[in-house]
N, C-alpha and C positions, 0 to 999 in steps of 0.2 A: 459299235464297240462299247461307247460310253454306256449307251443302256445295258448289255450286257455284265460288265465290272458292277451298276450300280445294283444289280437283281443280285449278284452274287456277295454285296457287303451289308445288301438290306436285311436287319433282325427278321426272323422268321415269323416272328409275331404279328410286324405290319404285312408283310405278303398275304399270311392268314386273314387280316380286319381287312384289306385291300381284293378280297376273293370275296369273302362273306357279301361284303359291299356291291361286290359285281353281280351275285344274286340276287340281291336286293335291291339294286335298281332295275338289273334286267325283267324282276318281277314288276315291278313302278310301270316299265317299259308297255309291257304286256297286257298289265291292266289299263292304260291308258288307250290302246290298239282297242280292244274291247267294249273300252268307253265311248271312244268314236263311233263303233260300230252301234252300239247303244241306244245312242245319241240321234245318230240319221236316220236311223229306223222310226224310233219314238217320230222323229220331222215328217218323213218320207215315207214310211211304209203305207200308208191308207193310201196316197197319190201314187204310189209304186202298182198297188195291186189291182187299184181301176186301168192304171197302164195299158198294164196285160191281159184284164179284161176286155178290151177293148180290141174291134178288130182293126188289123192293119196290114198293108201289103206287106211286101219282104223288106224294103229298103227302112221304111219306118221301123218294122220291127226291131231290125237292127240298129237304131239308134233308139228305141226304147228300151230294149236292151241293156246298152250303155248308161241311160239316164237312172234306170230303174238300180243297175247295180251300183253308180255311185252315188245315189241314195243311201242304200243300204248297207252297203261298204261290205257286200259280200257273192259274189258270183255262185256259191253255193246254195245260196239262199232261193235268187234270183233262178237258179237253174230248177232246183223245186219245185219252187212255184207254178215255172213251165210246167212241170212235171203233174202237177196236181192240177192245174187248168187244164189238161189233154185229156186227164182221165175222167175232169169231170164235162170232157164234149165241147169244153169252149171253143175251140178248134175247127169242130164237125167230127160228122159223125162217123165218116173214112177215115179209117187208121194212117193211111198213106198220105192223104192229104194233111190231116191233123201233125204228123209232126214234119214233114216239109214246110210248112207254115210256121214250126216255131224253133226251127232250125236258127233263122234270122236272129234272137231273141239273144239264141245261144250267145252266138257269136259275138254279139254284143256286151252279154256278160261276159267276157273274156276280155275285152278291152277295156268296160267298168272299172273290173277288179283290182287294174293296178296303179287305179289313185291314191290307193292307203297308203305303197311303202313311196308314193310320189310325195305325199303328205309328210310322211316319216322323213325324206331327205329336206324338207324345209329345215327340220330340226339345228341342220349345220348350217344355217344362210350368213351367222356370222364372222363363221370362217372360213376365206376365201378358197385352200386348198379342201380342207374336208368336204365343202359345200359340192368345189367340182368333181372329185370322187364319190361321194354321195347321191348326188344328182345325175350321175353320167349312171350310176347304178339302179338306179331307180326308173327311169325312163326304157332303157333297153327294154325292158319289159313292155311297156308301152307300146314302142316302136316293132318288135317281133308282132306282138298281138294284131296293130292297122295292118303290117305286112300282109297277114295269113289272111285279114277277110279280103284284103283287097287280091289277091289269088283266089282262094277257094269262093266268095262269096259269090264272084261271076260263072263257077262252073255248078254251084249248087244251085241257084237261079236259071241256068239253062239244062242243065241234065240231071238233076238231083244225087249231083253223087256224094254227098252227105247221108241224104235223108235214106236211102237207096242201098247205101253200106248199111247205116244203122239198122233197118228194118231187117236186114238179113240177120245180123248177131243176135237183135230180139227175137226172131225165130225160133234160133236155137235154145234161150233160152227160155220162153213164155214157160210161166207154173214154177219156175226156182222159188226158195222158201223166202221171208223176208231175213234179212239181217240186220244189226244194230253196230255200231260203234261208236263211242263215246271218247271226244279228245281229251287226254290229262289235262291240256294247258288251259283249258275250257273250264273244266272241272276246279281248278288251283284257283281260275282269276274270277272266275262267276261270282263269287259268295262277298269280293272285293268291287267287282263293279254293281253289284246289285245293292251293295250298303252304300256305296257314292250315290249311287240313283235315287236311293232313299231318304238319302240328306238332302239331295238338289228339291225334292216332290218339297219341304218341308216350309220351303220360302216363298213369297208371293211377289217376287219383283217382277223376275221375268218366267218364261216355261220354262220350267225345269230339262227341258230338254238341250237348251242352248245353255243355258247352267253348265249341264253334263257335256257338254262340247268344250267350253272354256277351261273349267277344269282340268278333262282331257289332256286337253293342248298343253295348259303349263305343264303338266305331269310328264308331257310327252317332252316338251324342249327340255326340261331340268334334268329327265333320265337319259338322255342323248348327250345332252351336254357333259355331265360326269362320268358315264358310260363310258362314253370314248376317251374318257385323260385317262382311266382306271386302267381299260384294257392299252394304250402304250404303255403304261408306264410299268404296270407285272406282267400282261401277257406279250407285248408285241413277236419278242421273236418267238418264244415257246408255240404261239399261234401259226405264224406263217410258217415254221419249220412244219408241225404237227399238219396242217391243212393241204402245205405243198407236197409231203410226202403220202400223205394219206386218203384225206376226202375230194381235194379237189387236184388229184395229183392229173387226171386225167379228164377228159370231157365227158366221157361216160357213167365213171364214178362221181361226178358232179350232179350229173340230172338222176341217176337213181337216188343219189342223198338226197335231193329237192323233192322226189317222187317219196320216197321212206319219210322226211319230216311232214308233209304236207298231209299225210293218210293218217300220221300221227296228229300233228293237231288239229284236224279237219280243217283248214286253211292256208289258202296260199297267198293270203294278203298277212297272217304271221309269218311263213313262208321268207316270203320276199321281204316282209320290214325286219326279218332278224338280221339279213347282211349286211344292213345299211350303214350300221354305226362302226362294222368292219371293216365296209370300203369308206368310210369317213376317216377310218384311221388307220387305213393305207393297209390293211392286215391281206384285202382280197383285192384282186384286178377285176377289171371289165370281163378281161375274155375265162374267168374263172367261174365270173356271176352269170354267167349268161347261160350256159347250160344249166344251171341250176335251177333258174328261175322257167325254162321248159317242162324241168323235169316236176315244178311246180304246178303250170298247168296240167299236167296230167295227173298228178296226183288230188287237184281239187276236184275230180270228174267221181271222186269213187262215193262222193256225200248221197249226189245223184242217183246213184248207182244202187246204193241200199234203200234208198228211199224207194224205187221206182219197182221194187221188187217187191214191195206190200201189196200192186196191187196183182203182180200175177196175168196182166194182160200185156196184149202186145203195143201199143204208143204211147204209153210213158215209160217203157223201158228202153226203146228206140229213142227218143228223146235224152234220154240219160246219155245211151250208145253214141249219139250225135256227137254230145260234146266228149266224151271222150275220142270219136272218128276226126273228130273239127283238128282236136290237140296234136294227135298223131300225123297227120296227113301233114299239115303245118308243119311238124320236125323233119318228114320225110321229104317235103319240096325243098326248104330252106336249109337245114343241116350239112346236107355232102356237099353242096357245092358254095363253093368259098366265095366266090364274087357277092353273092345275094345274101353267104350268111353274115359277110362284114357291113352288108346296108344297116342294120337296125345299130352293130358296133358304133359303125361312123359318124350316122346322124345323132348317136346320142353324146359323143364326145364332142361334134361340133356344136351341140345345143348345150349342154355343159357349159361351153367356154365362152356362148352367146348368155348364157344366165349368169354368169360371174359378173359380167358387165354389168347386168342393170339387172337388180333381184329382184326388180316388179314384175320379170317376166314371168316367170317360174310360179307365182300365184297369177296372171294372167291366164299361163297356162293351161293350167287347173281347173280354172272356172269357165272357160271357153270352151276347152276339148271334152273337158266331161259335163259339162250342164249346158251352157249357153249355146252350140251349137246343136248338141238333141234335141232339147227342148225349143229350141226357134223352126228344127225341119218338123220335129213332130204338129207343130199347131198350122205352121206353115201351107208342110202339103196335106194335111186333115183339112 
């Protein structure tokens, strides 16, 4: 009630420089998201793409997969390059073979991808409530993702029914023309993280790439940090009125919003980090974010999709098909039925309230689940 009375005695003036503000960090936000992406590429991309060069059974793939996409800080990226390694036979030379074999890959990139907004919930570690709304939102996404391979990865491994669907949908459409689309928010932040990059290149300390990571980061804790005072303090309730009545009034209308922004900015690691500074400040719940962030994975499969139609043949378009089969199949096991869809809710709340404790977990986390255990099986069983 109190913040109510005090929106209604605030000068119209500050509401306006306290809005301008809120784009103007949101934009800080974004370019930062960007920079990260930037950043690990510049680190990772040459050791990413001999990856997947390289051949490897199912199990490996799929935690190459994982390694390769949180490198790159992009499942999109990652799913391409599948897609361009198929068409140019790295695979072999059997269409049906070639993308059952990079099936795995897929999958992988799908659980990669959502170390960004895991990254992004760091942002709040130093306060205790935002931290566990933030973090409890950040991870469901995680937790859905190990769910689905761990179901689907044992029936695509023995029946191919990934690779099996996909090949069929490429069927129908082998010969479609290519198509393009270009994300605004890509467009907006490029010309901002390309001139950062260009300052990092100018100094001789360290690579300008780890530069561009630090940077990043502060840019990323400072816009989270005022971010979220801005939005309680003018938006809180205008927000959750507007969101409960409207976008996320229902589960369904939640995941087409995730599915509509995500084909908008070609990304569902922006996607998934815009909620985070709203469930930081109490604006969204868990069970509000969660369809959302489904409706994100399917929405990041359509990058693939246009790419895969340049070449006009049939297994890189099945590949493309895959991960969108991978996305769908996932919401159709786990979705209706309530017992299994509240496992990925559960464990993320109770790992939440396990990270409030001790906030070295949460960067343990991090480094364990997306790097240190891919990369220990990959060399391991190679």
């Amino acid at each position: 009630m109190n913040t109510i009375r005090d929106l209604k005695t605030t000068p119209r003036w500050i509401d306006w420089a306290k809005t301008i503000a809120i784009f103007a960090i949101l934009y800080c936000f974004l370019v930062s998201i960007g920079m990260i992406g930037s950043g690990f590429k510049g680190l990772g991309r040459g050791f990413a793409e001999e990856l997947i060069q390289s051949e490897a059974g199912p199990l490996i793939g799929l935690f190459i997969g994982i390694l390769v996409t949180s490198l790159i800080q992009s499942s999109s990226t990652t799913t391409s390059l599948v897609v361009g390694m198929v068409a140019a036979g790295t695979f072999g030379d059997d269409p049906r073979i070639a993308v059952a074999a990079a099936i795995p890959y897929i999958m992988g990139a799908n659980i990669g991808t959502s170390i960004t907004n895991t990254i992004v919930a760091l942002g709040h570690i130093v306060n205790k409530n935002e931290f566990r709304r933030a973090f409890a939102a950040s991870i469901i996404h995680d937790f859905f993702n190990v769910l689905v391979v761990i179901i689907l990865f044992p029936l695509q491994f023995s029946f191919g029914l990934i690779s099996k669907s996909a090949n069929w949908l490429a069927e129908l459409l082998v010969g479609a023309e290519s198509l393009t689309f270009k994300s605004p928010v890509k467009l907006l932040t490029k010309p901002a993280v390309i001139a950062v990059e260009d300052l990092s290149k100018m100094q001789d300390i360290i690579d300008h790439n780890w530069l561009l990571l630090i940077v990043a980061f502060a840019i990323l804790f400072f816009s989270l940090k005022y971010l979220t005072k801005l939005i309680r303090s003018l938006l809180m309730d205008r927000l959750e009125a507007f969101f409960d009545t409207h976008i996320f009034k229902t589960a369904v209308r939640a995941m087409f919003f995730g599915i509509f922004i995500t084909i908008m900015v070609q990304s569902s690691s922006i996607t998934t980090s815009l909620v985070i500074p709203l469930a930081g400040a109490g604006v969204l719940n868990l069970r509000q974010i969660f369809p959302y962030t489904l409706g994100a994975n399917i929405g990041t499969t359509v990058t693939a999709l246009l790419a895969s139609l340049v070449s006009g043949t049939l297994a890189p378009l099945a590949v493309a098909f895959g991960h969108l089969v991978f996305n769908i199949y996932g919401i159709l096991i786990i979705w209706p039925v309530k017992n299994i869809r509240d496992i990925p809710l559960r464990l993320s709340q109770w790992f939440a309230e396990l990270a409030i404790q001790n906030r070295i977990i949460p960067i343990i986390y991090i480094l364990v689940v997306f790097f240190i255990i891919p990369l220990g099986l990959i060399f391991l069983v190679r």
